[in-house]
C-alpha positions in Angstrom: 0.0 0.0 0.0 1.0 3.4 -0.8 1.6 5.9 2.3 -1.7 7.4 2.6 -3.7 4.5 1.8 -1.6 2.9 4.7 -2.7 5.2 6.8 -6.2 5.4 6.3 -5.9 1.3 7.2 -4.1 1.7 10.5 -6.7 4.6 11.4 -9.4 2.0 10.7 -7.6 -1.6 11.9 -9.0 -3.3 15.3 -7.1 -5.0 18.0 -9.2 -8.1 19.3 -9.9 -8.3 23.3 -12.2 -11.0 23.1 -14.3 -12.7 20.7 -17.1 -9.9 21.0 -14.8 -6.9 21.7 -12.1 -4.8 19.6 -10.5 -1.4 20.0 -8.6 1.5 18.0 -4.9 0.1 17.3 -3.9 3.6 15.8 -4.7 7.3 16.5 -8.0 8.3 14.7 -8.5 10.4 12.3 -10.9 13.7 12.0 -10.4 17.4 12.7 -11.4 18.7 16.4 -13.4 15.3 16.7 -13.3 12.2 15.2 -15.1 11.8 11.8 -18.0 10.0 11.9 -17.3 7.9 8.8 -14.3 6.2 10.9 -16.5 5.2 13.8 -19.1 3.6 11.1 -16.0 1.9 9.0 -14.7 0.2 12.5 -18.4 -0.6 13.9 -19.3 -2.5 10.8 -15.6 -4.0 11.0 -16.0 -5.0 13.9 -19.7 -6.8 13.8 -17.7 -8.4 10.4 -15.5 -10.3 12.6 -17.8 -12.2 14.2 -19.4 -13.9 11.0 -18.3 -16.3 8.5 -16.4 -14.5 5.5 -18.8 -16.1 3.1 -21.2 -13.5 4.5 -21.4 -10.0 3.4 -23.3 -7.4 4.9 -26.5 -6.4 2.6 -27.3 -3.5 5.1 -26.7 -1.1 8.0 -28.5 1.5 9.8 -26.5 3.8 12.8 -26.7 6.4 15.3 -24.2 8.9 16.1 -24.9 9.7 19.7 -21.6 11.7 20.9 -18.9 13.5 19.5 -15.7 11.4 19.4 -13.0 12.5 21.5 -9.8 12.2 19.4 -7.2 11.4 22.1 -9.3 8.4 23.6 -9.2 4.9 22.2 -12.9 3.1 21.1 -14.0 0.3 22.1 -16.6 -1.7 19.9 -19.1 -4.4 21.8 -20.7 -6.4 19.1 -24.3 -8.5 20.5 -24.4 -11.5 18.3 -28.2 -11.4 17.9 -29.0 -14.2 15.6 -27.7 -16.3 13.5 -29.9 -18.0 10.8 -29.6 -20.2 7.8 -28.5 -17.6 5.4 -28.4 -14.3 7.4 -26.6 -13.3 10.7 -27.5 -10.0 12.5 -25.3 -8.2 15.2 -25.8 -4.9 17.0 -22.6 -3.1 17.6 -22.2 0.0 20.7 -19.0 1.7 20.1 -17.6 3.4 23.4 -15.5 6.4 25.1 -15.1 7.2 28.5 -18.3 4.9 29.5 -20.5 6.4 27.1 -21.9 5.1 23.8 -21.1 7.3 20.7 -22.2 5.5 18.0 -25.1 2.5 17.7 -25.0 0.5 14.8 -27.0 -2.4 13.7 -26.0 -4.9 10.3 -27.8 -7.6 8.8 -25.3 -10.1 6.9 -26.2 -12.3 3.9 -25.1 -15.5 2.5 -24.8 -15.0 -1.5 -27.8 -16.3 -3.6 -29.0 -15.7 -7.0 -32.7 -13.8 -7.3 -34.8 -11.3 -9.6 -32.7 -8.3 -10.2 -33.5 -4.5 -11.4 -31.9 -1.3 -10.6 -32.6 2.7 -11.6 -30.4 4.4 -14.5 -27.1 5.9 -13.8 -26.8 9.6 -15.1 -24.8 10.6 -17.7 -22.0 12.4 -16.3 -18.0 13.5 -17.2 -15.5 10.8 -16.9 -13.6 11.4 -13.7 -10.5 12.4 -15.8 -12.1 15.3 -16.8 -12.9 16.5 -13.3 -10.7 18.0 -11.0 -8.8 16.4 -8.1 -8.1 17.6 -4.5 -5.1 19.4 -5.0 -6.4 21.1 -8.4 -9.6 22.6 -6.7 -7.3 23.3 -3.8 -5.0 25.2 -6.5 -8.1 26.9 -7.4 -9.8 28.6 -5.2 -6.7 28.9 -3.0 -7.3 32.7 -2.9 -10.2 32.1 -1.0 -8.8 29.4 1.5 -7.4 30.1 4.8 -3.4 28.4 5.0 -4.8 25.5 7.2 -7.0 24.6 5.2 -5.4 24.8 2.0 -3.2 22.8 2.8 -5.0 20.2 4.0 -7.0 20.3 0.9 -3.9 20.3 -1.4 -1.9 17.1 1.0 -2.3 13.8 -0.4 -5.2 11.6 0.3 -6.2 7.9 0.5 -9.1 8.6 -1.8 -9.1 10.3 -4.4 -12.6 12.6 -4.3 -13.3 14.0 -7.8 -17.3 16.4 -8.1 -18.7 16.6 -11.3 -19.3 20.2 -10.7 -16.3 22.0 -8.6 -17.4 24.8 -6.1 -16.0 26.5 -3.0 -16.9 25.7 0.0 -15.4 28.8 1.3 -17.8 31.0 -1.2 -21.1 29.1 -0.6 -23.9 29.9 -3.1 -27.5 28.4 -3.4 -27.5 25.2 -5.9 -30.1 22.8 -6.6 -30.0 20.1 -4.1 -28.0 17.8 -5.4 -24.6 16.7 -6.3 -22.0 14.0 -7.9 -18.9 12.9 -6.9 -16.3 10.3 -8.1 -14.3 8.6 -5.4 -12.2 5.7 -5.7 -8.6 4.6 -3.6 -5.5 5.7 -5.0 -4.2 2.5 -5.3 -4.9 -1.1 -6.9 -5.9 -3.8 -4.3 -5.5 -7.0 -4.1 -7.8 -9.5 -5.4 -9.1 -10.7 -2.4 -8.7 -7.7 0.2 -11.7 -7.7 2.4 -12.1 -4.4 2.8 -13.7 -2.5 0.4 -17.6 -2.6 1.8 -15.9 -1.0 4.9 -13.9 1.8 3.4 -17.3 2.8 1.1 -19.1 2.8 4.2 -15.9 5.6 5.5 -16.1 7.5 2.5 -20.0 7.4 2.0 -19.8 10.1 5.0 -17.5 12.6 3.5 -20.0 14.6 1.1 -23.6 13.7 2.0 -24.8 16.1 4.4 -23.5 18.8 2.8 -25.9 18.1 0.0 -28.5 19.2 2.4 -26.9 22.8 2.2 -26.7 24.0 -1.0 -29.7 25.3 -1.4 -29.5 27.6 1.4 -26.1 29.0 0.3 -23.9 27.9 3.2 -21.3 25.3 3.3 -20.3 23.3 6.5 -17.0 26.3 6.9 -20.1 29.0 7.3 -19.9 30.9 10.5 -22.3 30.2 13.4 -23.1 26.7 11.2 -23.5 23.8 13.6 -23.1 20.7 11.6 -23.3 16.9 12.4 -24.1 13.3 11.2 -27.1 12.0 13.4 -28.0 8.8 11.6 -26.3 6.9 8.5 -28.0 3.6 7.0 -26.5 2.1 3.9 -28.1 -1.2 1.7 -25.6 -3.2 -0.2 -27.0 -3.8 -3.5 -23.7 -6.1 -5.2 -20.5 -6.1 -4.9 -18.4 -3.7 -4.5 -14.7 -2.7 -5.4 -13.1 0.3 -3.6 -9.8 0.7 -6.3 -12.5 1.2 -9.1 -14.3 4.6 -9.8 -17.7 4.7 -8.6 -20.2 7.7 -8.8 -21.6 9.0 -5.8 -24.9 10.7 -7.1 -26.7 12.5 -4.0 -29.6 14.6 -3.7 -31.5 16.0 -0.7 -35.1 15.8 -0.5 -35.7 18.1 2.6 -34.5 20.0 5.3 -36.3 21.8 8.2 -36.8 21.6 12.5 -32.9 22.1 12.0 -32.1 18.6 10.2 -31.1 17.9 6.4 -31.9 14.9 5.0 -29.7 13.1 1.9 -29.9 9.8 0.0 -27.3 8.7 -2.0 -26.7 6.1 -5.2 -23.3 4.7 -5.8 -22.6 3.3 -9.1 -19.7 1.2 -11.0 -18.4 3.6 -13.7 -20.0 0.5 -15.9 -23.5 1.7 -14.3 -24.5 -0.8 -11.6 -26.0 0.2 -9.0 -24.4 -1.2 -6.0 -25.4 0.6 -2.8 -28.1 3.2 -1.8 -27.5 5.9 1.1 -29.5 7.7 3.3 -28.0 10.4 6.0 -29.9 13.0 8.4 -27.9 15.5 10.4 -27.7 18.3 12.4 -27.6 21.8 10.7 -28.3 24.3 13.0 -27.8 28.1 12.3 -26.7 29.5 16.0 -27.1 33.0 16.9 -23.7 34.9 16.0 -22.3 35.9 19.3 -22.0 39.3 20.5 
């Protein structure tokens, strides 16, 4: 693996404690608290340790409940709730400081063959034509404080590619919706085992934000208090993480201080292979005095 792919692994990689526990090996990874996607990526990890490999998970729905604290180690308790002939179900608490920040639960499936339909992908740029990280970096840099731009511009494990670039920093109102090509930087082996697990990571890097745009703020506006408060994925077929998918996203409402977003993710051959849905917090705070 290349460096930041590396990374991105250890940040996610559990130590066993017993045959229902694991922890954090490695620091975690977020700014001022940990990002949710980690938490989500590790919970579902975790609950896919204590099933046979031949079964994949076909759905997940979760809660985050605290902001993670990105000093502390998590622990992840996984309840084995039931174990059938071709489907297994667990319910996974991740935990800090004695308090539950995240509740996940995940249904696993055996593979079988059975009637099979899906919706249209759109017809969008390849992601060669659209611009990378540290090109949109390089373009709006004028408008991007020095933290920022440069960790904008640093290399990444996943390479995040919209089909129409904007700055975050510069909000204006858009239709709400959006598409994004994401994919690892790197080739993977054959049989590495986790590419449902960094999807479910990445799935939580642009969706809420969706909810946004048509009110002409980004997640960087002042007095914006943003946050993940539930995250369910379905597994549609399989899925590989070093190929380019397109994330297509759109956000049917917001109001009472919540967005809501659903997401598609399709093979850049046009299979659908995994729906999204995401609400969180976006409350506009009084500007202090």
């Amino acid at each position: 693996m290349n460096e930041q792919l590396q990374q991105l692994h250890n940040h996610l990689d559990l130590a066993t404690i017993d045959e229902n526990t694991f922890e954090t090996k490695h620091q975690n990874e977020g700014w001022r608290q940990i990002f949710g996607g980690q938490v989500l990526a590790q919970a579902l990890l975790a609950a896919s340790r204590t099933v046979p490999s031949e079964r994949q998970p076909h759905s997940l729905h979760a809660y985050f409940l605290r902001p993670g604290d990105m000093k502390e180690k998590i622990s992840f308790q996984v309840d084995r709730l039931r174990d059938g002939k071709s489907f297994s179900t667990r319910r996974v608490t991740a935990m800090q400081h004695g308090a539950a920040i995240l509740n996940l639960a995940t249904s696993f499936q055996v593979s079988e063959p059975g009637l099979s339909h899906q919706i249209a992908m759109p017809e969008v740029q390849a992601p060669e034509d659209c611009l990378t990280r540290a090109q949109l970096a390089e373009k709006y840099k004028d408008s991007m404080p020095a933290e920022m731009l440069k960790r904008a511009a640093r290399p990444f494990a996943i390479d995040m590619r919209p089909v129409e670039p904007e700055n975050f920093m510069q909000a204006e109102k858009r239709a709400p919706n959006r598409m994004v090509w994401i994919r690892v930087n790197e080739t993977l082996p054959k049989d590495y085992p986790w590419h449902i697990h960094m999807l479910a990571y990445a799935s939580d890097m642009t969706l809420l934000e969706t909810s946004l745009r048509p009110h002409g703020v980004s997640m960087f506006t002042p007095n914006l208090q943003i946050a993940s408060l539930d995250h369910s994925m379905w597994f549609h077929r399989p899925t590989r993480m070093d190929e380019w998918l397109l994330y297509v996203q759109d956000s049917p409402s917001s109001s009472a201080a919540r967005g809501f977003s659903r997401g598609s993710i399709f093979s850049r051959t046009g299979e659908l292979l995994v729906s999204v849905a995401q609400e969180g917090l976006i409350r506009m705070r009084e500007p202090k005095p």
